[in-house]
N, C-alpha and C positions, 0 to 999 in steps of 0.2 A: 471480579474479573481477575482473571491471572493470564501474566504474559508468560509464554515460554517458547525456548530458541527452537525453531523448526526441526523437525527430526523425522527420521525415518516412522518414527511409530507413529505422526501425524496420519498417513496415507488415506487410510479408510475415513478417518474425518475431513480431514479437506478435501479430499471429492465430492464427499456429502455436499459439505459446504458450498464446493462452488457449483455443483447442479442442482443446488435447491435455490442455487441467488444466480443463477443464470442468467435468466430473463431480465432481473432486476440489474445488475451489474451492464448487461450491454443496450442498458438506454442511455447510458452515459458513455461509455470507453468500447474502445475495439472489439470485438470477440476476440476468446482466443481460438485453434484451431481447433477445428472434431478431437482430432487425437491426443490432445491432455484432458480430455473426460473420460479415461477409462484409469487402473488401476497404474499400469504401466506408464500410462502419462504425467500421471501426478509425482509416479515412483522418479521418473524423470527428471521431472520439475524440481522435488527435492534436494535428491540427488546434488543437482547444479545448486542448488541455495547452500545446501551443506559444506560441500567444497570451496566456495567466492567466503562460507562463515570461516571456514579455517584457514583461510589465507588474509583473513579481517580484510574482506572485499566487499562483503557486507553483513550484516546484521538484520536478519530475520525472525519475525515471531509470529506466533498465532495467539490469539486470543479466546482464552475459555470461560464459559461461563461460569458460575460459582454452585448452579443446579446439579439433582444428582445425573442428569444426562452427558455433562463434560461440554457437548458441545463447542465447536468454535463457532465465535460468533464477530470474527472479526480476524485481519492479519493485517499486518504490518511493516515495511522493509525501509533499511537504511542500505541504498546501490549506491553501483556506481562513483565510490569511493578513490577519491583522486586526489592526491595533494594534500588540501585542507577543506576541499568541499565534499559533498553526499547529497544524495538527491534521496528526498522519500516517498512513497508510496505506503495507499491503506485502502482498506475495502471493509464494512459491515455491509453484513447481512441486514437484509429487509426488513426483516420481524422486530432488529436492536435500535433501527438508523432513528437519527433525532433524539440519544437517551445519553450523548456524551462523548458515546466508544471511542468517534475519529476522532475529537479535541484528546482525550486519552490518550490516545495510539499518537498522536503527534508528539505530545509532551515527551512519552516515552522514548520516540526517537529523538532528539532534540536532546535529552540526558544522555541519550547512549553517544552523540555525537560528541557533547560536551567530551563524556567519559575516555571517551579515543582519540579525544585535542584537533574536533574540527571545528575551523572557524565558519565556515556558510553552508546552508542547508539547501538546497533546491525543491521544487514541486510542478508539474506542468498539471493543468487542469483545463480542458475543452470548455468552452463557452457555455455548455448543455448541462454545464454539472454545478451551476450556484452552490451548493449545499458545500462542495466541495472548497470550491472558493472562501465563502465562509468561516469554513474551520481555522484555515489557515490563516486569513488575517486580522479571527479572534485570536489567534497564537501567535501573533506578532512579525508573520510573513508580509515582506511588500510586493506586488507587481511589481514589476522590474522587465518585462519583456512580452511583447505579444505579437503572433503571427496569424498573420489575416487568410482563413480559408488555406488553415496547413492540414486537416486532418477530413477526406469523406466519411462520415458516419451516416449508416443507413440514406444514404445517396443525395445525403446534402452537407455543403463545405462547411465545417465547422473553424472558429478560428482557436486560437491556442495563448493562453496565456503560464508565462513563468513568475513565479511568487522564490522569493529566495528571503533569508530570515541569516543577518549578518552579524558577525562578532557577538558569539556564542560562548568563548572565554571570556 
């Protein structure tokens, strides 16, 4: 697997990506709208990731597989970069989920925050997504905060918990 920082030339793969993990993706989390599943959407989406990269607002990656297809099979972000905290966020694909990736993808951010001198990491994760949960506090994430019936998902309340992972120096 190799990480590499989001880029314009990502485009035509990550769209792949996320409409072939579509379905899979919103059994857990939000949709997001119709209009970042076309070219111009993702071009978009980039776009705003590349900018927040060059202002070290955050730290973005996608993940390729090591096949002669390239494939991403996995992304990964450190936002929302404030002070001395970051919140992250990860998403595999269906075909990879259960082989490692997200414990990878955490590690990963988790070094890059080190690397940028954050001491607390953030994560929110809906009740719907164990797996999710999981990752986190086999990496050393704690619950630290949970909100009861904050998110509708496919028309029933789900509640919300925050996992944060402290003094990283």
């Amino acid at each position: 697997m190799n990480f590499e920082s989001i880029g314009e030339k990502h485009v035509l793969s990550l769209l792949d990506f996320e409409l072939k993990n579509k379905a899979y993706f919103e059994k857990s989390i939000a949709p997001r709208d119709e209009d970042f599943y076309s070219l111009a959407g993702v071009g978009n989406h980039i776009s705003e990731l590349v900018y927040l990269q060059r202002q070290n607002k955050a730290f973005c990656y996608v993940v390729i597989n090591d096949t002669q297809d390239k494939n991403i099979v996995a992304r990964a972000n450190l936002k929302n970069i404030a002070g001395k905290t970051g919140e992250i966020g990860y998403r595999v694909a269906e075909g990879v989920s259960g082989k490692g990736i997200a414990s990878r993808c955490v590690r990963r951010l988790v070094e890059q925050a080190k690397n940028i001198g954050l001491s607390t990491l953030t994560s929110e994760v809906m009740d719907n997504n164990p797996a999710s949960e999981k990752v986190l506090v086999k990496n050393g994430f704690k619950p630290t905060l949970c909100f009861s019936k904050k998110y509708r998902h496919k028309g029933k309340l789900l509640n919300s918990t925050y996992f944060t992972l402290e003094h990283l120096n």
